[in-house]
N, C-alpha and C positions, 0 to 999 in steps of 0.2 A: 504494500500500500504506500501509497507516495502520497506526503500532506508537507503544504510549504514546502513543495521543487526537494524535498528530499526522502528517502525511501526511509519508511517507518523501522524497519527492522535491521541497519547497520551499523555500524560503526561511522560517525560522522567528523571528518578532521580538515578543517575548512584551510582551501588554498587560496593565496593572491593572486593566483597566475589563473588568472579570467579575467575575464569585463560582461559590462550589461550585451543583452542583446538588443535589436533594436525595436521598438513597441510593435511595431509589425511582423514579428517574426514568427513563422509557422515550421514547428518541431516536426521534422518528417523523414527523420534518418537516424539510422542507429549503424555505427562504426565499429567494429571489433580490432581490436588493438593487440599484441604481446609486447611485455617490457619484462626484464628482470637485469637486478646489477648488482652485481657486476653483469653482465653477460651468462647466461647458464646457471646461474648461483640464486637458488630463492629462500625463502623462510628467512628473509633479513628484513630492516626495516630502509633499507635503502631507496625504494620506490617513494613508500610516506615520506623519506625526508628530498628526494628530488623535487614532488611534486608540491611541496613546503619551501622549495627555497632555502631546505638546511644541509643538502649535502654537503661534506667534508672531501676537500680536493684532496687532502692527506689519506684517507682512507683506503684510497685504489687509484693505480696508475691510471683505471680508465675515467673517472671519476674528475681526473685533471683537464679534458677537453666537453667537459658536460653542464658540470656543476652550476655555473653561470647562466643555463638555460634555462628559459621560461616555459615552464611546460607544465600540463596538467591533462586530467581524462575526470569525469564526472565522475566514475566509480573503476574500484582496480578489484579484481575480484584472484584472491589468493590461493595456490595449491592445495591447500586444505579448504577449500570453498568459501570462508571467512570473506566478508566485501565490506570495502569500507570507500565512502561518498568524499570528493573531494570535492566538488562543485556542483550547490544545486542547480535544478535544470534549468530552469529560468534564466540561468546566466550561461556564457559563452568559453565553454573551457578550451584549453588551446593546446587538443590534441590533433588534428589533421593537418597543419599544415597547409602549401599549397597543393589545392584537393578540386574534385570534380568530378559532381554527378550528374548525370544524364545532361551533360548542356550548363551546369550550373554551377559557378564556382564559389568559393569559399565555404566549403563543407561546415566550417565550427561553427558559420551562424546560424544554421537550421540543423544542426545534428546533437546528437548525445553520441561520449564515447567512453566508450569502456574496457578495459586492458585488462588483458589476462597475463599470470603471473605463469611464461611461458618464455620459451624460442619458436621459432619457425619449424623445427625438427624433432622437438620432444614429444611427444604424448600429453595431453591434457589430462587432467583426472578427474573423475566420476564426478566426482564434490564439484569441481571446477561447470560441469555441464548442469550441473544442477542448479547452482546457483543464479548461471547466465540464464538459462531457464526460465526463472521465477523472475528477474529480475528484469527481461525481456517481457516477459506475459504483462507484468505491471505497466512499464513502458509503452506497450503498445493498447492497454485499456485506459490510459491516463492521456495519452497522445495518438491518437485514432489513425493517424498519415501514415504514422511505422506502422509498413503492413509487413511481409515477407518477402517484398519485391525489393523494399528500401531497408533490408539491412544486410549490410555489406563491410566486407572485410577492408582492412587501410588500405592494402594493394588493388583493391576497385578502384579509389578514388585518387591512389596518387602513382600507377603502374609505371613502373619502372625508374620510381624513387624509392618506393615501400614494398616489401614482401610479404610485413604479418597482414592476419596471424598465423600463416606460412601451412608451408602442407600438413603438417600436423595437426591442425584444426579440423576436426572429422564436421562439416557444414551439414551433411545428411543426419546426423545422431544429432545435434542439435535442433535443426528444421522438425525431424520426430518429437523430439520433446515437446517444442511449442506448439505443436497441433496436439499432444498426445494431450497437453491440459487443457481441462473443461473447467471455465467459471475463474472469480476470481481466487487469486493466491493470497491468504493472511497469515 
């Protein structure tokens, strides 16, 4: 259940890294994302503190060409299926980049996105699909335009900039899931 642009049942850790959207603006895309950091390395809290503007450039050599970016995903949803909100929907969080769909560019003003705690090559996990699940079903009964047609991986919108959420993202097992539930999720 989403009340106040943020979903009722997550952990909620509010980032800088958005701005408003603009009063006209029609939610009708849902972005799937992967990030983990270092690279391949999860169950850290290095995501929460990128998307906070706290990471530690001493931490990880990689960490050294990152740190200073601005970047954010409305919800990151965790290896263990745990999801936690970084920006509610209402506002514009600045995870696409430059992006484009069907004809239409700048994806973060009409999108929500969302990051899984992944690579392009690993395996998701059960938890992980479940969660995106539940938290798509809401998404798209709170925001009518996300249908199945309009949600789509980062390399839809920005091909051959972005790969996630790479081949490892099974899109058939997910699509099952979101038809498989009937009615809303509390």
């Amino acid at each position: 259940m989403i009340k106040d642009n943020i979903l009722s049942y997550v952990e909620y850790v509010p980032s800088s890294h958005c701005d408003a959207r603009t009063a006209d603006t029609h939610i009708s895309l849902l972005v799937i994302h992967n990030i983990s950091l270092p690279p391949g390395q999860f169950d850290n809290s290095n995501v929460a503190l990128f998307f906070t503007g706290q990471l530690d450039p001493a931490a990880d050599a990689y960490f050294k060409d990152i740190y200073k970016m601005r970047v954010s995903a409305h919800c990151f949803i965790q290896r263990s299926g745990a999801i936690t909100q970084f920006v509610p929907f209402d506002k514009r969080a600045w995870h696409a980049g430059v992006s484009s769909f069907q004809g239409q560019t700048k994806c973060n003003d009409y999108s929500i996105g969302i990051e899984m705690e992944g690579t392009d090559s690993l395996p998701y996990t059960e938890q992980q699909y479940t969660s995106l699940q539940r938290v798509t079903r809401d998404l798209m009964q709170h925001y009518p335009a996300i249908t199945l047609g309009r949600i789509v991986g980062h390399n839809d919108i920005a091909p051959g900039r972005k790969t996630d959420p790479g081949v490892a993202f099974d899109w058939a097992k997910y699509r099952q899931k979101i038809r498989a539930c009937s009615g809303p999720l509390e």
